[in-house]
N, C-alpha and C positions, 0 to 999 in steps of 0.2 A: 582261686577256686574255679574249678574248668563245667563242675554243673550243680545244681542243689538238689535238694531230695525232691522237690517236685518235676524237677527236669527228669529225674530217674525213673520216675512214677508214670511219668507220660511218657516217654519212650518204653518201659514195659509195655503201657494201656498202647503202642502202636503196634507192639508184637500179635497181641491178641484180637487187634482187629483187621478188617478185609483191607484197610486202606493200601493203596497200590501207587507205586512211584508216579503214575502218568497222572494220579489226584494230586498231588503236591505241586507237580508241575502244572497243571492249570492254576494254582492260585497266584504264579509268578507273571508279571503283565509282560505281554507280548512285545516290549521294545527291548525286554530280557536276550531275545533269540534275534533281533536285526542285526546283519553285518554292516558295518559302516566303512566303507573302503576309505574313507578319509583319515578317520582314526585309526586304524588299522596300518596304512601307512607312513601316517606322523609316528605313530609308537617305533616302526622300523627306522625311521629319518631320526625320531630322539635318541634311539639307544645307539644307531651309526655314532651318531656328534658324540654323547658322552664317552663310549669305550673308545672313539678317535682322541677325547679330550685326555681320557684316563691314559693311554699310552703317549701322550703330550706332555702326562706332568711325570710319567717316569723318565721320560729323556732328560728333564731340566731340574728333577729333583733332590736337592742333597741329600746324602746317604741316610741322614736321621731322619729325611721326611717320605723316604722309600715307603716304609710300611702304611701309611698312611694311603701312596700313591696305589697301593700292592691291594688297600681293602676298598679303596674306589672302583678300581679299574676291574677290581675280579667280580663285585658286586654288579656293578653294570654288564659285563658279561653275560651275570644271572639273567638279564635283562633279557640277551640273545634268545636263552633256551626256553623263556618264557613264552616268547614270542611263537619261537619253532611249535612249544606246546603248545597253543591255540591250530599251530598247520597241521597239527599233527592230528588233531579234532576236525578239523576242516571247517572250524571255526573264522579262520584267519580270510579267504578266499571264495569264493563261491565255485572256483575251475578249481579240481583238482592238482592238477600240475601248476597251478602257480603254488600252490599249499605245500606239494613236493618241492618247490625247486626253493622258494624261501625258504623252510625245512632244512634244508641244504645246506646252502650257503651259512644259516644262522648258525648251524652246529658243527660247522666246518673246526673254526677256532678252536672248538671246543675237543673236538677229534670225537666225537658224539656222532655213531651212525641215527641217519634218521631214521628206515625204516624198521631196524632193529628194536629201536627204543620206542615209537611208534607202536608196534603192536602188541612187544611187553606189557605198554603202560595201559591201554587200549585191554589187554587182559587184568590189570590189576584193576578197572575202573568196573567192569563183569563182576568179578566177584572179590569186592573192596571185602576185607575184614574176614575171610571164609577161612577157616582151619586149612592147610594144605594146599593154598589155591591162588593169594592174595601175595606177588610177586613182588609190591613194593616195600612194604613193609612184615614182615612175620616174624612174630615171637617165638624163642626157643622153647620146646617144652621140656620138662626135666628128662623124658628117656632119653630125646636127643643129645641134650647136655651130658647126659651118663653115659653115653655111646662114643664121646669123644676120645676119652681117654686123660690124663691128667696132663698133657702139654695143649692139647685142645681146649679142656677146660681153665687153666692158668691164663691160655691168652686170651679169651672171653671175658673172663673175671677181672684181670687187666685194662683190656676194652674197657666197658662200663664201669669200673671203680675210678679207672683212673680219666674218666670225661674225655674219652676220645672218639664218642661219637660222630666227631666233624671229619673223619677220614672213613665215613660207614661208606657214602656212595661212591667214592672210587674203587672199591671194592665188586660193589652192583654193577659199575660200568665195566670193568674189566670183566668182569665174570659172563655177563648175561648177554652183553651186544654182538659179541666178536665171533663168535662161532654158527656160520646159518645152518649148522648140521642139528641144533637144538630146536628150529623151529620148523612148521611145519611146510611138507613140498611147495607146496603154494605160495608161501611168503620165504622160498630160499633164494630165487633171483634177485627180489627186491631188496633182501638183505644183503645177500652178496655185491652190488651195486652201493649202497651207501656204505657199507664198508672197504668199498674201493675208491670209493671219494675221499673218504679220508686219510686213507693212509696215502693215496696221492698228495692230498692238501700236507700232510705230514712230510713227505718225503720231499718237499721242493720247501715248503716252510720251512724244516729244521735245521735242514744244512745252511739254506740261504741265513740265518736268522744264525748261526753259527761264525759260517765266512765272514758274517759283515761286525758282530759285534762279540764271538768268542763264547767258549763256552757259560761265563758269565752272563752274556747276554739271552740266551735260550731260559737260565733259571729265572734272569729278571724280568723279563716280557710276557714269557709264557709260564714258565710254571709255577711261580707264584701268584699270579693272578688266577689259575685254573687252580690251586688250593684253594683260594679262595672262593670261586665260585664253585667247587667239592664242597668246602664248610657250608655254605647257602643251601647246594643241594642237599646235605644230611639234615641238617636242622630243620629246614622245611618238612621234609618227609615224615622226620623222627617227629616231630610236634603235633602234624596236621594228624596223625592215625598212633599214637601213642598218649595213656593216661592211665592210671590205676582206675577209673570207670568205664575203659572201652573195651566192650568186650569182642572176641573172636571168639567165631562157634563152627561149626562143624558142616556141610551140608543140608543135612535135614531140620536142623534147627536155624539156620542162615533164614535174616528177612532185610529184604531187599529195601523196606523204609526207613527201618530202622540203621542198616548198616551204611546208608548213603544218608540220611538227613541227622542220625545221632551219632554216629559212629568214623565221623572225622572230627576235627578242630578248627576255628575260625580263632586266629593268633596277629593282635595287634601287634605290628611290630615299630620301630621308629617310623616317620613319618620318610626319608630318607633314603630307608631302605625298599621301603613299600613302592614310594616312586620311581626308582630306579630299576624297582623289582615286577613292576606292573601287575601290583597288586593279587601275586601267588597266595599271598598269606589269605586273602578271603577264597577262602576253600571249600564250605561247606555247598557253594551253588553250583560251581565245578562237579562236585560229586553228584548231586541233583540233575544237572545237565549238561554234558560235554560239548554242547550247541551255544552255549551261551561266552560269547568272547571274552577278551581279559577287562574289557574297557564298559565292561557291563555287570560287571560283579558284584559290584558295591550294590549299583539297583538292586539287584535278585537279593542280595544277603539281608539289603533292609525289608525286602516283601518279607523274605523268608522270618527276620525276625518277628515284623507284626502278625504272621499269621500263625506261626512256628515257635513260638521265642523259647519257650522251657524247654524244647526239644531240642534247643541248639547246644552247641558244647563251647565255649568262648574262653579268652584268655588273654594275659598281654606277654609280651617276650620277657625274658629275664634269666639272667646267669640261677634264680634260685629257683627258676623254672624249669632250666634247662639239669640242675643237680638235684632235684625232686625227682625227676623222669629217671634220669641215669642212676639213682640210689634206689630208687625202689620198682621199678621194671624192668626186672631182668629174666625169669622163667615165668613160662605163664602153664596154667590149668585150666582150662573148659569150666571148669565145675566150680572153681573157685578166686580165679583172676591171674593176676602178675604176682609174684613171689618175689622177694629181696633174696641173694646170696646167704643173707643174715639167717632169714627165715629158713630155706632150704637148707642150710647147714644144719640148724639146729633142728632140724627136721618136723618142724611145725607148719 
């Protein structure tokens, strides 16, 4: 269960009242917002060792313990782009260009322009949950779905029926990073630039990573491990801003405390992967404040709780977690929430 009816009741009572995002943020104690270059740099020296480790046990691992080696290694990856998310906040650094230039290099592997994704995310965190506006995650609405066509709609309904949400963000990645003609003149150079990073880092990466161990070797190294950290980035996303109680609204009805303090998810997940994952899953104080670093979340989330706690949306991971979402949010309504296929078929 992701909130009770008094959770729902207090997040209404925040719609109607003046309260404003920068009240919420004074009740979080100010060691919430310290950079700690110490930590901050062990997180970068932990996650080097482990995805050094996780490419060390694909070299020596027999075939039957591949996939194993394949959900280590892509998961500690996640770790990378975790990291880059706090640069990309300017959380990480206090100099901007060390923020760009780790940014960089963390998302190289990943073939993940920085500043592209950077200001994407940077717009979904503006206007988290807004009808037409909220870039990481958004629900279909039925005229869209009816706009497709019926090979459009088959493969949607395929999507979601058949749980392949764990291939949504390769999708977001291709689509939205690569093109700096989408974004605006100002942020075209700097996209242009991280996108020539990496396709450099691609271009001397794949072949070498080719020549030396065949075309086998590119699937083993690299793109299996970058499915997997694909699955990590879908399920994250899909989780942390999807629920049959969260609602998307429109503009003029959009409230900025409600849609950053009720209007994400805070998702226990193994112990394992949080660690590895430095701690993405606590997500609700990120959305609160993009100043607050990865190594400081858990504080902000336990304030958040004592001061916040009905108004939080919480949860723990789970396969019948993750087929609850996927079975029953698929088209949503303003007026009336997410719709099952089931529902909209039968036109109820």
């Amino acid at each position: 269960m992701i909130t009770s009816i008094d959770g729902q009741k207090q997040a209404e009572d925040l719609i109607n009242s003046n309260l404003k995002l920068k009240d919420i943020i004074k009740t979080l104690p100010k060691e919430c917002f310290v950079q700690n270059q110490r930590k901050a740099w062990a997180g970068v020296i932990m996650s080097v060792l482990i995805v050094s480790l996780g490419y060390f046990s694909l070299t020596i691992a027999p075939w039957f313990l591949l996939p194993l080696a394949w959900i280590f290694t892509g998961t500690a990856l996640t770790g990378f782009f975790v990291l880059a998310h706090d640069c990309g906040h300017r959380s990480f650094a206090k100099r901007r260009w060390v923020n760009d230039l780790v940014g960089h290099l963390l998302l190289m592997p990943l073939i993940y322009p920085f500043h592209s994704w950077r200001i994407k995310h940077n717009h979904h965190h503006l206007h988290t949950n807004k009808l037409g506006e909220d870039n990481a995650w958004h629900p279909i609405s039925p005229e869209n779905y009816d706009s497709w066509g019926q090979i459009g709609q088959w493969s949607f309904k395929g999507f979601m029926r058949n749980h392949l949400w764990w291939v949504g963000s390769i999708g977001h990645w291709a689509i939205l990073h690569f093109d700096w003609r989408k974004f605006q003149e100002k942020d075209q150079s700097s996209v242009r630039f991280s996108v020539a990073v990496v396709a450099l880092f691609a271009a001397i990466a794949f072949p070498l990573l080719i020549a030396t161990t065949g075309i086998w070797g590119l699937i083993k190294f690299w793109l299996l491990p970058w499915m997997v950290f694909h699955f990590w980035m879908s399920t994250f996303t899909l989780v942390h801003h999807t629920a049959p109680e969260i609602p998307f609204v429109a503009e003029p009805q959009w409230n900025e405390v409600t849609a950053q303090l009720s209007g994400s998810v805070h998702c226990d997940y193994p112990h394992w992967v949080e660690f590895l994952c430095h701690d993405i899953n606590v997500h609700i104080p990120h959305h609160i404040s993009t100043a607050i670093p990865s190594y400081n979340l858990r504080l902000a989330h336990r304030s958040l709780q004592q001061n916040w706690g009905t108004s939080l949306r919480e949860c723990r991971f789970s396969w019948s977690l993750m087929k609850h979402i996927t079975d029953q949010c698929h088209l949503y309504e303003p007026d009336r929430g997410y719709l099952s296929f089931n529902d909209y078929d039968a036109g109820l």
